[in-house]
N, C-alpha and C positions, 0 to 999 in steps of 0.2 A: 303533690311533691313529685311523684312519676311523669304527672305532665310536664312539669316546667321542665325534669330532669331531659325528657325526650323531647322536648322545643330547644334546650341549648343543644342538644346532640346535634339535631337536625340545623340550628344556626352555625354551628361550628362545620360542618359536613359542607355545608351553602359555601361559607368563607375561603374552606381550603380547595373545594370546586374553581370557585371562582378565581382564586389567587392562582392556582393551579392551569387555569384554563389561560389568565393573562400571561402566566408565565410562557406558556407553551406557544402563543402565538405571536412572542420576539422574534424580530427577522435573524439573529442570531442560533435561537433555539431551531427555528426551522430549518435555517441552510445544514444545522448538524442533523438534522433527522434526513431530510433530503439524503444528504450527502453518505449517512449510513445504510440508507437503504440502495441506493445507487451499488456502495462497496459491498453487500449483502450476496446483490445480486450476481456482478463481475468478479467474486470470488469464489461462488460456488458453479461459476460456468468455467472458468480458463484457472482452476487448482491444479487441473492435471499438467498442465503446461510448466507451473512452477516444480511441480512434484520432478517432471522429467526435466528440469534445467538441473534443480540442486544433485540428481544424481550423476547427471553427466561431470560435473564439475567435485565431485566427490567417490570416484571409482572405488569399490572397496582395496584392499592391500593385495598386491601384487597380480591386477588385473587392469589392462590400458583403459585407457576413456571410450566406452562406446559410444555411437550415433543414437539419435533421436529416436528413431522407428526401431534400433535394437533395445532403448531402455524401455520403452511401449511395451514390446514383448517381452522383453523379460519380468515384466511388474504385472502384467496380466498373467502368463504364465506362472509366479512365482506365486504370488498375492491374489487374484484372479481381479477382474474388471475395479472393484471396487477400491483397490491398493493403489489406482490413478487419486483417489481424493485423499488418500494417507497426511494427518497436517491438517484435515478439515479444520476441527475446533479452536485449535492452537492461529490458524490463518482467520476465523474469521473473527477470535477475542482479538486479535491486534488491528484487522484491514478496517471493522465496519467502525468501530469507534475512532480506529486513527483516520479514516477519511470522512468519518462527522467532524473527530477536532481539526482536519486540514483544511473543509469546506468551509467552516464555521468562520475560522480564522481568516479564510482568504475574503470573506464575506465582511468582515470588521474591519482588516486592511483598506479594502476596496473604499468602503464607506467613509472613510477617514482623509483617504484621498476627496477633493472636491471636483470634480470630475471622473466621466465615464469612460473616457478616452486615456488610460498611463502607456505611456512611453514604453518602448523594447525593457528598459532599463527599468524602470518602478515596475514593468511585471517577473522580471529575473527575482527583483527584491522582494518583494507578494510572495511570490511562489517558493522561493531559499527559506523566505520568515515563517511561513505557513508548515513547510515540511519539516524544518527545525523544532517545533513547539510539537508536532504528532511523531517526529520520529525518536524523538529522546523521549515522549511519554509512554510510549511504545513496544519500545525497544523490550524488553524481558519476554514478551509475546512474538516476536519476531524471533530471537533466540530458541526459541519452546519450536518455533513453526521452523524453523532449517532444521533442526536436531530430528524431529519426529517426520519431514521428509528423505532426511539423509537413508530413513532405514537401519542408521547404526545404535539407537535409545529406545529401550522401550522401556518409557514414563508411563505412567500410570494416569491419565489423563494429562489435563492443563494445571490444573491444582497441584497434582502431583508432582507437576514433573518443575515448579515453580517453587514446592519445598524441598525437592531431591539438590535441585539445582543450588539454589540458596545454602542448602544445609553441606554442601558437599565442597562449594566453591565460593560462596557466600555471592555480596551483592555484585564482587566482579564478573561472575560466571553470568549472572542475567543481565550485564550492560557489555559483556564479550563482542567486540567489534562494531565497538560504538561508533568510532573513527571514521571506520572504510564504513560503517551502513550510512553516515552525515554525509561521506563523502562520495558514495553513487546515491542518494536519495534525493540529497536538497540541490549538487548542480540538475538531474533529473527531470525535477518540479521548478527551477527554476526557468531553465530551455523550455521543459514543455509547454508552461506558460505564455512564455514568451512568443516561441513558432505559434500555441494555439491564438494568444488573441490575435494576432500579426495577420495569418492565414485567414482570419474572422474579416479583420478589419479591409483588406485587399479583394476577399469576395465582395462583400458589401459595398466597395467604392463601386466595381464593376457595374452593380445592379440588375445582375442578370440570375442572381442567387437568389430564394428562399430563406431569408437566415432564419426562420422562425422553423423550419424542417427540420425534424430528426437526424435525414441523413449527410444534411451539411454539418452539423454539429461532430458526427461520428468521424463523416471522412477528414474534416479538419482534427479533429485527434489521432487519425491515425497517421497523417503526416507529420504532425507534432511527437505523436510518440517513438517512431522510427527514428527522427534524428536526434531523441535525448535518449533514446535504448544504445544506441552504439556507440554514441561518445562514453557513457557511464560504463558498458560494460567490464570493463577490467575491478573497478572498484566491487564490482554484485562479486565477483570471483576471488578477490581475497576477502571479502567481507562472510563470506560463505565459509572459505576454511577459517576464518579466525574462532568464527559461533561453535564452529564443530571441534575445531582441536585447540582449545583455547591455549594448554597448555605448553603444544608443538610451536603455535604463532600468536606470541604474545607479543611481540611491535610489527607493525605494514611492512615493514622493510623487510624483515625476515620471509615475510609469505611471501612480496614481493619478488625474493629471491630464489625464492622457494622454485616458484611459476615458472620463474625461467631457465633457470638450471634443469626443471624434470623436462618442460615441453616447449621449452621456446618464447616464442615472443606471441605464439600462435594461441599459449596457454591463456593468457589474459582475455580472449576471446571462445572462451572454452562455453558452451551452454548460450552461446549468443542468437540463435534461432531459436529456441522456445522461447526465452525471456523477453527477445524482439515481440515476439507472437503475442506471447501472455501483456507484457508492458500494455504495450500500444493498443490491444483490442481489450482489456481491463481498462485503462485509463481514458478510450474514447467511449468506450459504453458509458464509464461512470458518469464521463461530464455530459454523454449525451440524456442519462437518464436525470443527473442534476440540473442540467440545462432547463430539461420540461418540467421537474417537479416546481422548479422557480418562479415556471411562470407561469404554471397552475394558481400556484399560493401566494402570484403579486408581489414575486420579491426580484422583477427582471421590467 
């Protein structure tokens, strides 16, 4: 009886291995592993760079906007060194699974297309569709991660601060600036997309490229991320105050007016050098290191 008992254990141990192991080796399930470990990585390198955008774009009350190198010091100073990664946890429950579900997606898009070659126009749509499905799944963790870089919450972890939030504000408080984050995220992902394969496609005609190198893969994201950080930024700046004062800037328009009444037209560009920074060398690392994992694993 103990035999057979421990022969079906180990049959059943076999089945879910195996079930397990086919599971894991869907081109689907890989592009999301890939792609979260990519985000893993380009999150816990350029955190500091977001940490110092959302402050600049969130001065406390009745102190002007400082510069880049003055909010450096003062978060070092204040916080010491390790107050640049403030938003760790909270940045990497939203980044690593929402750029497995953006990779994954963009990976099932692709495929669905019959051809490797889409158009300017079917990669804006890829990349809009892709960000859409990670940025509304997302989204409560992205609230958690401006609020705990702002410097003005202190939650009690990511759980915490997901029941504090909820229980205090209910489910509006965690989809807070859901709007402006659709709307610098997905036009974002959809340019970026679109300059990256563009920029891919144009080396390659050339023939004078490497596209199978790391560093073509990097530098064509970082020309791709440059010109989808500056057209988006005005959207990251009220999408920022909406998360943080939900109850001051409850429609776009209000914050919109908001911006320009305190600082100008200049306000909508407020934090636009770190987020350049962060965007564009986040986004080209990730697809450079999604790029190689792909075609490690045979899915390129």
């Amino acid at each position: 009886m103990t035999v057979k008992k421990s022969l079906d254990t180990g049959d059943l141990y076999a089945k879910f291995k195996a079930k397990m192991e086919s599971y894991i080796s869907t081109p689907v399930v890989k592009s999301f592993l890939a792609g979260s470990l990519s985000g893993t990585c380009s999150t816990i390198i350029f955190q500091p760079l977001d940490l110092v955008k959302t402050r600049i774009q969130t001065p406390p009350a009745g102190h002007s906007s400082a510069g880049l190198l003055t909010v450096v010091h003062n978060v070092v100073k204040n916080e010491t060194l390790i107050g640049l990664w403030r938003g760790m946890a909270p940045s990497l429950s939203r980044t690593v699974p929402g750029i497995g579900v953006y990779f994954c997606s963009l990976h099932w898009m692709r495929n669905k297309l019959d051809h490797n070659d889409p158009s300017p126009l079917e990669s804006m749509a890829i990349g809009a569709s892709a960000r859409t499905i990670s940025g509304i799944s997302m989204l409560p963790f992205t609230v958690i991660k401006t609020r705990f870089e702002s410097g003005l919450f202190k939650y009690n972890g990511v759980i915490g601060a997901l029941v504090t939030i909820y229980r205090l504000e209910g489910a509006r408080g965690l989809y807070s600036g859901l709007t402006a984050t659709l709307m610098r995220d997905v036009p974002f992902s959809a340019l970026y997309l679109m300059f990256y394969t563009e920029i891919k496609k144009k080396l390659r005609e050339t023939g004078r490229v490497d596209m199978t190198m790391p560093l073509t893969h990097f530098s064509c994201g970082l020309v791709a991320g440059c010109f989808a950080s500056i057209v988006t930024q005005p959207a990251d700046v009220v999408k920022t105050k909406m998360q943080i004062f939900p109850d001051r800037f409850s429609r776009i328009h209000h914050c919109l007016i908001y911006v320009y009444k305190t600082y100008g037209a200049k306000g909508y560009f407020k934090g636009l050098v770190p987020r350049t920074l962060r965007r564009t060398l986040m986004a080209a690392f990730a697809w450079t290191v999604y790029e190689q994992m792909m075609t490690k694993i045979g899915l390129k």
